[in-house]
TORKOL-4160 file (C-alpha; in steps of 0.2 Angstrom, whole numbers, padded with zeros to 4 digits, m for minus):
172
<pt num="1" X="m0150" Y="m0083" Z="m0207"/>
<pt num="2" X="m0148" Y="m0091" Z="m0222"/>
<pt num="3" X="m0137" Y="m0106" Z="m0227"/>
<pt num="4" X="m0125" Y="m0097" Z="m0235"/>
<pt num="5" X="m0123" Y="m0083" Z="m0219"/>
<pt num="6" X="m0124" Y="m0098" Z="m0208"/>
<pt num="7" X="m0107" Y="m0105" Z="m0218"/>
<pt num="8" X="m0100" Y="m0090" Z="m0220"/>
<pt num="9" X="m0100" Y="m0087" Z="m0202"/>
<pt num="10" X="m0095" Y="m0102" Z="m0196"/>
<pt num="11" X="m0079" Y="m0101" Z="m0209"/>
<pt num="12" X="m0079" Y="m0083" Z="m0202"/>
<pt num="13" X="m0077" Y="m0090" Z="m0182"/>
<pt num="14" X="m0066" Y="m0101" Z="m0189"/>
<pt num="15" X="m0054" Y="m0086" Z="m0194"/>
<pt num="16" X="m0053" Y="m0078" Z="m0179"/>
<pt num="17" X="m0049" Y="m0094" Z="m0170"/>
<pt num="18" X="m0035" Y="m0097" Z="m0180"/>
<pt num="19" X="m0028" Y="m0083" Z="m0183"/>
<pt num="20" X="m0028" Y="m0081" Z="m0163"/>
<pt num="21" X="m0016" Y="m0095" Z="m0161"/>
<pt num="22" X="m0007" Y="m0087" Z="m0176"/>
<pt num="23" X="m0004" Y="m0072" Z="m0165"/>
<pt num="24" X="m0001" Y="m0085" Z="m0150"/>
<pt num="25" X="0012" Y="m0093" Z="m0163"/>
<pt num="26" X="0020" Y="m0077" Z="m0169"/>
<pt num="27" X="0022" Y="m0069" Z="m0151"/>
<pt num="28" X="0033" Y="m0089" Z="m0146"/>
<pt num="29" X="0042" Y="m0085" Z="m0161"/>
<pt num="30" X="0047" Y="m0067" Z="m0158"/>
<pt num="31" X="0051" Y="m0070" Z="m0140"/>
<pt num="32" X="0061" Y="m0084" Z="m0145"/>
<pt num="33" X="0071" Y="m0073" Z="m0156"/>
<pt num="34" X="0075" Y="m0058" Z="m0147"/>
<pt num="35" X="0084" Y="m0066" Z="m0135"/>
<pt num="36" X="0097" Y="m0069" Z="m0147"/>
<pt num="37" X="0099" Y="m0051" Z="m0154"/>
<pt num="38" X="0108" Y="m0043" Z="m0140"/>
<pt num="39" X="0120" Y="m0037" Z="m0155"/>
<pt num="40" X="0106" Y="m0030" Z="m0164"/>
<pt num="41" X="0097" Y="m0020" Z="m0153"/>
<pt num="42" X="0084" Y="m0009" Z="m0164"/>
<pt num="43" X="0078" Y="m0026" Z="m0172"/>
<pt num="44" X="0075" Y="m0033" Z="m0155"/>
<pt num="45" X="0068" Y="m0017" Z="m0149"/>
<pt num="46" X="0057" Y="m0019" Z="m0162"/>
<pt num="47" X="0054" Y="m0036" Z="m0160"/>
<pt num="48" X="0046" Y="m0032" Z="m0141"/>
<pt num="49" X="0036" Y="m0019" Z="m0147"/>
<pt num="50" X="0028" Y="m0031" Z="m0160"/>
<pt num="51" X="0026" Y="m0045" Z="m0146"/>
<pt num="52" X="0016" Y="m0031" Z="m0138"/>
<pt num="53" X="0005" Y="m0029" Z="m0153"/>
<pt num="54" X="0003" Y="m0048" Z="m0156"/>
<pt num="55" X="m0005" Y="m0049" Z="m0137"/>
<pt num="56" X="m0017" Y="m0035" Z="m0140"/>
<pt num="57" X="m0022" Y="m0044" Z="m0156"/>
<pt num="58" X="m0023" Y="m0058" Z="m0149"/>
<pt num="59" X="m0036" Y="m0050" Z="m0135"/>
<pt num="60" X="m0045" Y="m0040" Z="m0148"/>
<pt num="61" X="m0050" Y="m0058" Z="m0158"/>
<pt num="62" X="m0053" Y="m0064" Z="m0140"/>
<pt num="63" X="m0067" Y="m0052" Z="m0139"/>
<pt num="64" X="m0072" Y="m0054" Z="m0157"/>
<pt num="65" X="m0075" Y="m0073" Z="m0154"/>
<pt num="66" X="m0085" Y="m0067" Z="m0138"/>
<pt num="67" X="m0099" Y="m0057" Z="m0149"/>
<pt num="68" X="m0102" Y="m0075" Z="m0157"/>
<pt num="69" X="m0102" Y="m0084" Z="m0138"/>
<pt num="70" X="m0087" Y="m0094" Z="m0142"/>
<pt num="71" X="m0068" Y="m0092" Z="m0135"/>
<pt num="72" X="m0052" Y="m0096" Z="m0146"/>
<pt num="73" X="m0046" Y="m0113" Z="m0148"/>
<pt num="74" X="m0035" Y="m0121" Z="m0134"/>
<pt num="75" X="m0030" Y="m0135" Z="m0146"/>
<pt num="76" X="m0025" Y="m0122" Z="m0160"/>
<pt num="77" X="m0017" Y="m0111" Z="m0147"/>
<pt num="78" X="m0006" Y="m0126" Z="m0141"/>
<pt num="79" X="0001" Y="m0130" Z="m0157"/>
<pt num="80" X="0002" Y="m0115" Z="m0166"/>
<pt num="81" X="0013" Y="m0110" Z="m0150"/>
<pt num="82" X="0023" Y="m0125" Z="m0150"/>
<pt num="83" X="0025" Y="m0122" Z="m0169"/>
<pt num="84" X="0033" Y="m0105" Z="m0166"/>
<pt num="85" X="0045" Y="m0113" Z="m0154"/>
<pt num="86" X="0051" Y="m0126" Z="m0166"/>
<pt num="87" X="0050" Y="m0112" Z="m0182"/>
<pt num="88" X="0063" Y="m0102" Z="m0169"/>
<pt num="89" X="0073" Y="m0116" Z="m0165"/>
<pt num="90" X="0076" Y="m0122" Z="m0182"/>
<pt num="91" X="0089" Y="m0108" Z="m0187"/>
<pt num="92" X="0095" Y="m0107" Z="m0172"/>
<pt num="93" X="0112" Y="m0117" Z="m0178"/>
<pt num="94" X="0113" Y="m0108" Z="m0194"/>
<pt num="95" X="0128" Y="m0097" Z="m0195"/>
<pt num="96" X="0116" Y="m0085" Z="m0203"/>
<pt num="97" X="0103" Y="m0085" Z="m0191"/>
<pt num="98" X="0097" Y="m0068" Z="m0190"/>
<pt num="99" X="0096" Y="m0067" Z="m0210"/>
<pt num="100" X="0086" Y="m0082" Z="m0211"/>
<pt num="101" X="0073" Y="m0076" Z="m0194"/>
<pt num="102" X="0071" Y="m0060" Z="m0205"/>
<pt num="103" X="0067" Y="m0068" Z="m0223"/>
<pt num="104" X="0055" Y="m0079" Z="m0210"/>
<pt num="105" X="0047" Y="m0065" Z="m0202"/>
<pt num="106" X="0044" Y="m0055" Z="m0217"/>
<pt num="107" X="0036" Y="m0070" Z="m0223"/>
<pt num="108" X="0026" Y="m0073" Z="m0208"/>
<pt num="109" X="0019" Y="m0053" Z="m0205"/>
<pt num="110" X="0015" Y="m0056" Z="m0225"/>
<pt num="111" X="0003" Y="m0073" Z="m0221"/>
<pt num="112" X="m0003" Y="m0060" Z="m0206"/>
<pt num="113" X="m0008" Y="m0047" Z="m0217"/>
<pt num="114" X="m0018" Y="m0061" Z="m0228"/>
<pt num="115" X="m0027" Y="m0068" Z="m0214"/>
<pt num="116" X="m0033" Y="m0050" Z="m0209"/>
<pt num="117" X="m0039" Y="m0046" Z="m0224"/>
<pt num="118" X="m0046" Y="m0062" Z="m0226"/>
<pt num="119" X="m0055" Y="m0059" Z="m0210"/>
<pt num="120" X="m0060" Y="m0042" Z="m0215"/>
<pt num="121" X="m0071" Y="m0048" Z="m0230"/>
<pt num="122" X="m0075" Y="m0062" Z="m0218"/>
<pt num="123" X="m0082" Y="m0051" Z="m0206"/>
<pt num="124" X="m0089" Y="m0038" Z="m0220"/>
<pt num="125" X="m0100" Y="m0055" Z="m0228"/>
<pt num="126" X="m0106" Y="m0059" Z="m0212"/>
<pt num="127" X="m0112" Y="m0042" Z="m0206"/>
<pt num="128" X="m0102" Y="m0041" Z="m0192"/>
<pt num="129" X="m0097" Y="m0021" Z="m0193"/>
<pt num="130" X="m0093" Y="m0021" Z="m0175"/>
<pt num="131" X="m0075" Y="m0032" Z="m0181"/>
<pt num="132" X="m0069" Y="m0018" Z="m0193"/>
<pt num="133" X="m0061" Y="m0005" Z="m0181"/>
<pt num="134" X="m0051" Y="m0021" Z="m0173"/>
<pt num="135" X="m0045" Y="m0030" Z="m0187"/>
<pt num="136" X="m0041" Y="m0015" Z="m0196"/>
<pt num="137" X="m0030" Y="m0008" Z="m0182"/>
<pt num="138" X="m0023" Y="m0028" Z="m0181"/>
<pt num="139" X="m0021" Y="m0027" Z="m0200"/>
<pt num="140" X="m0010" Y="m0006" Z="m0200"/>
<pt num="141" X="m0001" Y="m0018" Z="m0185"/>
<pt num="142" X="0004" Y="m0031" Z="m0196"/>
<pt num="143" X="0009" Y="m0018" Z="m0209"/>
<pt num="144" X="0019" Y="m0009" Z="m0199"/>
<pt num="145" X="0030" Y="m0024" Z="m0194"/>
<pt num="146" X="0030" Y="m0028" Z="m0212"/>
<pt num="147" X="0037" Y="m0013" Z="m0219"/>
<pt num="148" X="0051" Y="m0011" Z="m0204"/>
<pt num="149" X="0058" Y="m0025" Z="m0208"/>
<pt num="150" X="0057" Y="m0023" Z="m0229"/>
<pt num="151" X="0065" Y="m0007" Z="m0222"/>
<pt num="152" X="0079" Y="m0015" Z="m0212"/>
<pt num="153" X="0083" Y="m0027" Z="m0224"/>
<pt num="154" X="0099" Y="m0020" Z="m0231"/>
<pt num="155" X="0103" Y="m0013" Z="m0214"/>
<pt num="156" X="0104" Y="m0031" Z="m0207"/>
<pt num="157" X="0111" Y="m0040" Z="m0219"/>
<pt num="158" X="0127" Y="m0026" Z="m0220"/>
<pt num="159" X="0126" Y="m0030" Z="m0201"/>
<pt num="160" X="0129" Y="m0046" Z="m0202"/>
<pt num="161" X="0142" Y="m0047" Z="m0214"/>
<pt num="162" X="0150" Y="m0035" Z="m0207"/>
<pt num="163" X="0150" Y="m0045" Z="m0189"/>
<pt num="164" X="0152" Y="m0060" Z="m0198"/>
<pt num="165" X="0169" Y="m0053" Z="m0205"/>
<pt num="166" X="0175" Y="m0047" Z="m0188"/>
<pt num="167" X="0172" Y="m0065" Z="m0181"/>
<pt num="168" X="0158" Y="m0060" Z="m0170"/>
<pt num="169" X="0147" Y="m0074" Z="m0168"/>
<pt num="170" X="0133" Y="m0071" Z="m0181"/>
<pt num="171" X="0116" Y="m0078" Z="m0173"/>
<pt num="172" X="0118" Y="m0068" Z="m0159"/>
């Protein structure tokens, strides 16, 4: 292996480690959130579902960074959890809490998409074919998240004025 493929594949492996303890950060973040939709039950419906997704992910770059003989990063894992709890706690006393989790997810599921298409070229420089079904499947996943939400926009915002205006307690 060359130099350059040497690099490649180690900034490749680096990749996946992080963007497992993305997915260990988003799936903190989510879980955090949805117990503080009871009033908006499709989002948090939604939410779950996502959660679901995140885990697989999170096993399918598990097994990714076992074709290279190397496991995720417990360090990275750590923080990037304890990253989503803080991220999920910080607009917890905002009267607007569900508007401002929404812009942050839509934010997030964008850096997601990024990050597996980055690890897509990642994996295509390196030669490693056997990644493309997984992080392509992770990649529709993130999509998917991302255009529900772009979708719902409207929908929650009317929601939460409109609770907002009947004096129901908007984070919740």
């Amino acid at each position: 292996m060359s130099g350059t493929s040497e690099k490649a594949q180690s900034i490749y492996v680096t990749g996946l480690r992080n963007q497992h303890a993305v997915e260990n950060q988003a799936i903190e973040l989510l879980e955090r959130q949805i117990g503080r939709l009871e009033n908006y039950p499709e989002m948090a419906d939604r939410m779950r579902k996502h959660v679901a997704e995140s885990k697989d992910q999170a096993r399918r770059l598990e097994e990714l960074l076992g074709q290279f003989g190397t496991t995720e990063s417990g360090i990275k894992d750590t923080m990037m959890s304890f990253m989503g709890n803080v991220a999920a706690l910080a607009h917890t006393p905002a009267s607007d809490e569900v508007i401002k989790n929404t812009f942050a997810n839509f934010a997030f599921e964008h850096f997601e998409i990024a990050a597996y298409k980055s690890l897509l070229t990642l994996a295509d420089l390196t030669g490693h074919s056997a990644a493309e079904t997984a992080l392509r499947q992770s990649l529709a996943e993130e999509e998917a998240m991302a255009a529900w939400i772009n979708d719902h926009l409207a929908e929650t915002t009317r929601t939460f004025v409109s609770r907002s205006e009947a004096g129901v307690t908007a984070g919740r």
